[in-house]
C-alpha positions, 0 to 999 in steps of 0.5 A: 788663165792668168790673175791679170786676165781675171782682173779684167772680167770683174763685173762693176755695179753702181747703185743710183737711188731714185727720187720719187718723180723718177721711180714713176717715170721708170714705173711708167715705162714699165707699164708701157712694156719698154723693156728692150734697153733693159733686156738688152742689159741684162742680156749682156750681164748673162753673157758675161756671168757665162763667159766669165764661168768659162775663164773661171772653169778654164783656170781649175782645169788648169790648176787640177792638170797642174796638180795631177801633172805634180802628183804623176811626176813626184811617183814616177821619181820615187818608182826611177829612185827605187829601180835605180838603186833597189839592186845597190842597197839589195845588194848591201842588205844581203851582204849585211844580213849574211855577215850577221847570220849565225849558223847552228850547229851542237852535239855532246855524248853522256856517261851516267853509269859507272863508267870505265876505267881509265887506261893508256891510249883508251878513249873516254867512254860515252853510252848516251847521244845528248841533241845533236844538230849537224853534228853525229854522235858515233857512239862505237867510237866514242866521237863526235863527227862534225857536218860543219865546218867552222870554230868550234867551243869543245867542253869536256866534264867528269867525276873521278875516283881514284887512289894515289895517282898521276893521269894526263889526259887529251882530245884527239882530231882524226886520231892525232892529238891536240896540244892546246887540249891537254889536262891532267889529273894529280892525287896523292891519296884516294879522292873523287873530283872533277876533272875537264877542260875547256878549249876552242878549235877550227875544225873541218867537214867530216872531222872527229873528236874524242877523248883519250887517256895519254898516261897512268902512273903513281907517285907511290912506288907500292901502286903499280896500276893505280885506279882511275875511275871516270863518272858521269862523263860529258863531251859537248861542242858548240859552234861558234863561228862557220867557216 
């Protein structure tokens, strides 16, 4: 129902105010019982009252279908929206989170007895797993086999004890030496010092590192087999980035 049509069934009253010979008169018509002029007016007032209640009805009815029609039409674009491009941004959500996932993945061997000697060709030797996740420590071998395959952070620490003596030392992968992963040990008399390295490889599934001695020698010509002696020997890796 328009504004307009509402206008038009406004009910208008006039007040007249009536002297007192003209409130006898309508007193005395009263007594007389005529009341049809007046029943009949009052009748058309209800009927009115009523048909106007109806209009009035009608236009809630109307507004309240208008709002629910609001409400249903803005939740079936939001649920249209959400299934048109819920697999677009999934999509994007995943590849998001799997570019930032960080696998895990660690391991180190341990030496905290006396240790062994160093000589040519021999690895260092280990007699303690330390925790390993996805990562074997194969004692028998002294190595580390990797389930991963990535770039790994690989660290190796020792104490030594030695008279005059020249060792070079590297990890092996596979039994094949890496170049990057070379150290040495450099001592005119007897001394105990740390030695290790530090450094970063790309490494395989089912790959195995360990540590060796390349060389033994003496800047002194009176000692033929110079002593070096490792303690306390640590191998760790650490998993950087899966490939």
């Amino acid at each position: 129902m328009s504004k307009k049509n509402t206008k038009d069934k406004k009910v208008k009253v006039k007040v007249i105010f009536l002297d007192e010979s003209e409130t006898d008169s309508l007193a005395g018509e009263l007594e007389e019982g005529d009341f049809s002029d007046s029943l009949a007016g009052e009748s058309a007032v209800m009927d009115f009252t009523e048909s106007l209640a109806g209009v009035i009805g009608e236009a809630v009815e109307e507004s309240l279908e208008a709002v629910s029609k609001h409400v249903s039409c803005e939740k079936n674009y939001k649920k249209y929206f959400k299934e048109k491009y819920k697999h677009k941004y999934k999509r994007k959500y995943k590849k998001c989170c799997k570019k930032q996932k960080i696998s895990i993945a660690y391991g180190s061997l341990y030496n905290f007895a006396l240790g062994s000697f160093a000589l040519p060709g021999d690895p260092v030797n280990f007699t303690v797993a330390g925790p390993l996740r996805h990562v074997d420590a194969i004692l028998s071998d002294n190595c580390l086999r990797f389930k991963k395959a990535g770039v790994y952070e690989v660290i190796f620490l020792a104490d030594i004890m030695t008279t005059a003596a020249i060792a070079n030392f590297a990890f092996f992968r596979n039994n094949t030496l890496i170049d990057v992963s070379r150290f040495t040990l450099m001592s005119g008399d007897t001394i105990q010092t740390t030695i290790g390295k530090t450094f970063q490889i790309e490494l395989d599934k089912e790959d195995e590192i360990t540590v060796r001695t390349l060389d033994v020698s003496s800047p002194n010509v009176e000692y033929a087999i110079p002593a070096v002696q490792l303690l306390n020997g640590a191998l760790t890796v650490k998993l950087l980035d899966q490939t």
